[in-house]
C-alpha positions as CSV (number, residue, x, y, z in Angstrom):
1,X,18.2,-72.1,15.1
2,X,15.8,-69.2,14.0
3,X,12.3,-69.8,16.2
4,X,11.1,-65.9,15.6
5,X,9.9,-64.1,13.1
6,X,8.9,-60.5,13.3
7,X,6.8,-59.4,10.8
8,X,6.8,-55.6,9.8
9,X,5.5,-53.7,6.4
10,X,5.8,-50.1,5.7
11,X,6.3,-48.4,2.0
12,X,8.1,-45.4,1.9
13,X,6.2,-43.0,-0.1
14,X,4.9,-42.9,-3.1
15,X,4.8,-46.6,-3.2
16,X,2.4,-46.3,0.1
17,X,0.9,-49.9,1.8
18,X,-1.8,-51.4,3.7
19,X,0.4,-50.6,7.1
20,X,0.8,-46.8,6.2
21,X,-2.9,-46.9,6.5
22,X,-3.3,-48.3,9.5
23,X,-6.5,-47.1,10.6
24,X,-8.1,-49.0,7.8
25,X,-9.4,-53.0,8.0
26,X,-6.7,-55.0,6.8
27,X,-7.4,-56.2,2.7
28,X,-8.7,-59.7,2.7
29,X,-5.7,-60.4,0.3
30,X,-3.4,-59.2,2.9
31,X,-5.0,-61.4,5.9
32,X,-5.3,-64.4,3.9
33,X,-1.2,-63.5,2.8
34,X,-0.7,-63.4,6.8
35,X,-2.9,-66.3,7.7
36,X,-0.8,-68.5,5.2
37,X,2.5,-67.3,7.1
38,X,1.1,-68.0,10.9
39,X,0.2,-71.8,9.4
40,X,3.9,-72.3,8.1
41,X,5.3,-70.7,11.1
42,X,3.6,-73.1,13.5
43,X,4.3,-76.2,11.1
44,X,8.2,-75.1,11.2
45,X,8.1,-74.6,15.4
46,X,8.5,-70.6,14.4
47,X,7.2,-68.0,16.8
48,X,5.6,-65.2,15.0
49,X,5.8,-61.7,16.0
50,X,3.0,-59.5,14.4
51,X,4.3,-55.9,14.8
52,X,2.7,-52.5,12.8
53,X,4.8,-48.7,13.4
54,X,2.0,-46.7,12.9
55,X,3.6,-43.5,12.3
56,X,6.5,-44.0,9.8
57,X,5.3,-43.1,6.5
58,X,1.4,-42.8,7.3
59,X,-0.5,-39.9,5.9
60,X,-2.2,-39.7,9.4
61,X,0.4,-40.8,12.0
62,X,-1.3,-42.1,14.8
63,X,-2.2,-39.9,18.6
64,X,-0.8,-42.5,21.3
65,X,-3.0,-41.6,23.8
66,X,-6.0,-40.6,21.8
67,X,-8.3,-44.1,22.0
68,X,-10.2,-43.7,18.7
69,X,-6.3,-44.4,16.9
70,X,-5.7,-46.8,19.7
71,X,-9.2,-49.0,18.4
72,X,-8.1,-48.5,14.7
73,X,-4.9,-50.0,15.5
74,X,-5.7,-52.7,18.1
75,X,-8.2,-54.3,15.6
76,X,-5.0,-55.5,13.9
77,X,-3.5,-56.6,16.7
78,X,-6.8,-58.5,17.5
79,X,-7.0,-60.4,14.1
80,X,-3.8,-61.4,14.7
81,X,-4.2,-63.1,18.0
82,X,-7.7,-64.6,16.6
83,X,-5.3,-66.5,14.2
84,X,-3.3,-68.0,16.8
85,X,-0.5,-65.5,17.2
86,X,1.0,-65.1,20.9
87,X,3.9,-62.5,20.2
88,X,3.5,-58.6,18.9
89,X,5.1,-55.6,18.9
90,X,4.9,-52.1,18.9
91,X,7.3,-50.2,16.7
92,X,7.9,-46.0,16.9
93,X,11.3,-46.0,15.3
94,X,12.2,-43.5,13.3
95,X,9.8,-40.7,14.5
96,X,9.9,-38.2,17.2
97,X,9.9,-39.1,20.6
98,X,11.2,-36.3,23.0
99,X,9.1,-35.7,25.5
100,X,6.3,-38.7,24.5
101,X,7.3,-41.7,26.8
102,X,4.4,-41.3,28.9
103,X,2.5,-41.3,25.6
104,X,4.4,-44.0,24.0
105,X,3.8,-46.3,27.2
106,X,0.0,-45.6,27.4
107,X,-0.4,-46.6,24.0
108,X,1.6,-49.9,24.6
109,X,0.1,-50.5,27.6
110,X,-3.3,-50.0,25.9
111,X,-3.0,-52.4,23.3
112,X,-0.8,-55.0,25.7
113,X,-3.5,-55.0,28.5
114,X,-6.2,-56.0,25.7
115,X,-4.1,-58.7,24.4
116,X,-3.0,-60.0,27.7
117,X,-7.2,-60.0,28.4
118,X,-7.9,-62.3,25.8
119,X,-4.5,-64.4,26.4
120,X,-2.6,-64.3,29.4
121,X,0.4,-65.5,27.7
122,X,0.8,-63.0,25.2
123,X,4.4,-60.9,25.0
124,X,5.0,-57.5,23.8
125,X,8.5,-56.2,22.2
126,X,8.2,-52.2,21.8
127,X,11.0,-50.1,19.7
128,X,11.2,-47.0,21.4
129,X,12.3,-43.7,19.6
130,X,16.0,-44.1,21.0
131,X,16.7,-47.8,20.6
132,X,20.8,-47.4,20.5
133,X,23.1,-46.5,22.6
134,X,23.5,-45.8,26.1
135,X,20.9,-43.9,26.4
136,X,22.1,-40.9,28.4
137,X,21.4,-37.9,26.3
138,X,17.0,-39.2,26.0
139,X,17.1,-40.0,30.2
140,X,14.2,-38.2,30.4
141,X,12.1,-40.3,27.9
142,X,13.9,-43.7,28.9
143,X,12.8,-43.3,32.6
144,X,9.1,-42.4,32.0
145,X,8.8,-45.6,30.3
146,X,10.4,-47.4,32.9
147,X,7.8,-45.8,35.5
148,X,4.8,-46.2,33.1
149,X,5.4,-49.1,31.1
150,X,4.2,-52.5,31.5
151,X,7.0,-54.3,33.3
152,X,6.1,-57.6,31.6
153,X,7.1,-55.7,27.9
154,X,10.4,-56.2,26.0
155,X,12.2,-52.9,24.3
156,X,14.3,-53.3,21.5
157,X,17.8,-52.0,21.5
158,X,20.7,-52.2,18.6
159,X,23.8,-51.8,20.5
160,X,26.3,-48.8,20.3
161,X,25.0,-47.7,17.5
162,X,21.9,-47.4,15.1
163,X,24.0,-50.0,12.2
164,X,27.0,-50.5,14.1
165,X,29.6,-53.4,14.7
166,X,29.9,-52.8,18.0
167,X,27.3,-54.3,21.0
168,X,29.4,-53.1,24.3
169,X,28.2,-54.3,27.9
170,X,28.8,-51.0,29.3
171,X,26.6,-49.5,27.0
172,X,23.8,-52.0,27.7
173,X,24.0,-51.7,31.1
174,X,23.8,-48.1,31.5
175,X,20.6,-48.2,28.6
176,X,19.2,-51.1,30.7
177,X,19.9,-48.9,34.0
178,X,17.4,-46.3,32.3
179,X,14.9,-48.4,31.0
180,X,14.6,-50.5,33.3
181,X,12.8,-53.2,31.5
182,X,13.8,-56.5,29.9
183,X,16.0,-55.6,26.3
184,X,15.5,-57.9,22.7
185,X,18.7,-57.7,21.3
186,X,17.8,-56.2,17.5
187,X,20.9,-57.3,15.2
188,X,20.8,-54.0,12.8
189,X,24.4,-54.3,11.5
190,X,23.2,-56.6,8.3
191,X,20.2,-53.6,7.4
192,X,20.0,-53.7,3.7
193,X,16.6,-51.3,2.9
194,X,19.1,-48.1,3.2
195,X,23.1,-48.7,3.6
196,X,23.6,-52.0,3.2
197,X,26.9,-53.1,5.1
């Protein structure tokens, strides 16, 4: 029984997008496309998960810690929960991450604490830069979000591998060891933007 949905948009260029700009309001085409999806989630028992990665792709990739970006971005985030949504998350896949998990765990922990303000029951997922493996070769960034991140906030993690078959305990537990948080299981083997498998 599916009972999440995570919602994420980015266009690789030159095909661009609404998310690659996200700094910019969102289109009122675009929120009225969203609202349509919260009402059909709700009617169906579907949690929705309203998630942006503002770096992959973007023109301007956003400064984690700078707050002007943070604002930009948050009024998304904002919107969302005004419609009724409960579950977000924070995506910084694909883009550079050594030596930024202080910065990537302000910037979650900025937006987080704003949502959690207006709703105490809201729930964060965030996709660090290393979401496979066991994490021993990016220690360094794995520990300073378990020291600085929220301890209330999911992290996405793919298994062995980026696409791989293979989900092994011992690699979980020695990720989890690092992270220290609580981890959302993120099924990539079926991926079909790039390799499909």
């Amino acid at each position: 029984l599916m009972n999440c949905y995570l919602s994420l948009f980015s266009s690789r260029p030159p095909h661009g997008g609404w998310a690659n700009d996200w700094w910019k309001p969102l289109p009122d085409a675009t929120k009225t496309a969203y609202a349509e999806v919260f009402s059909a989630a709700r009617a169906h028992g579907v949690n929705f998960c309203f998630a942006m990665n503002p770096q992959l792709f973007s023109s301007r990739p956003l400064l984690e810690t700078n707050l002007t970006d943070i604002d930009a971005l948050y009024q998304h985030y904002a919107w969302a929960q005004s419609q009724g949504v409960k579950w977000f998350s924070i995506c910084l896949d694909d883009v550079s991450w050594a030596g930024r998990g202080a910065d990537h765990a302000f910037l979650v922990n900025t937006i987080f604490s704003r949502l959690r303000q207006n709703d105490p029951g809201a729930q964060m997922i965030f996709c660090p830069g290393p979401y496979w493996g066991d994490g021993q070769g990016d220690r360094v960034y794995l520990e300073a979000l378990a020291t600085k991140m929220h301890s209330d906030v999911f992290v996405f993690w793919t298994g062995d591998g980026v696409v791989g078959s293979q989900i092994s305990y011992a690699a979980a537990q020695s990720y989890r060891s690092l992270v220290r948080h609580r981890m959302f299981l993120w099924d990539n083997y079926p991926v079909n933007d790039a390799n499909p498998t």
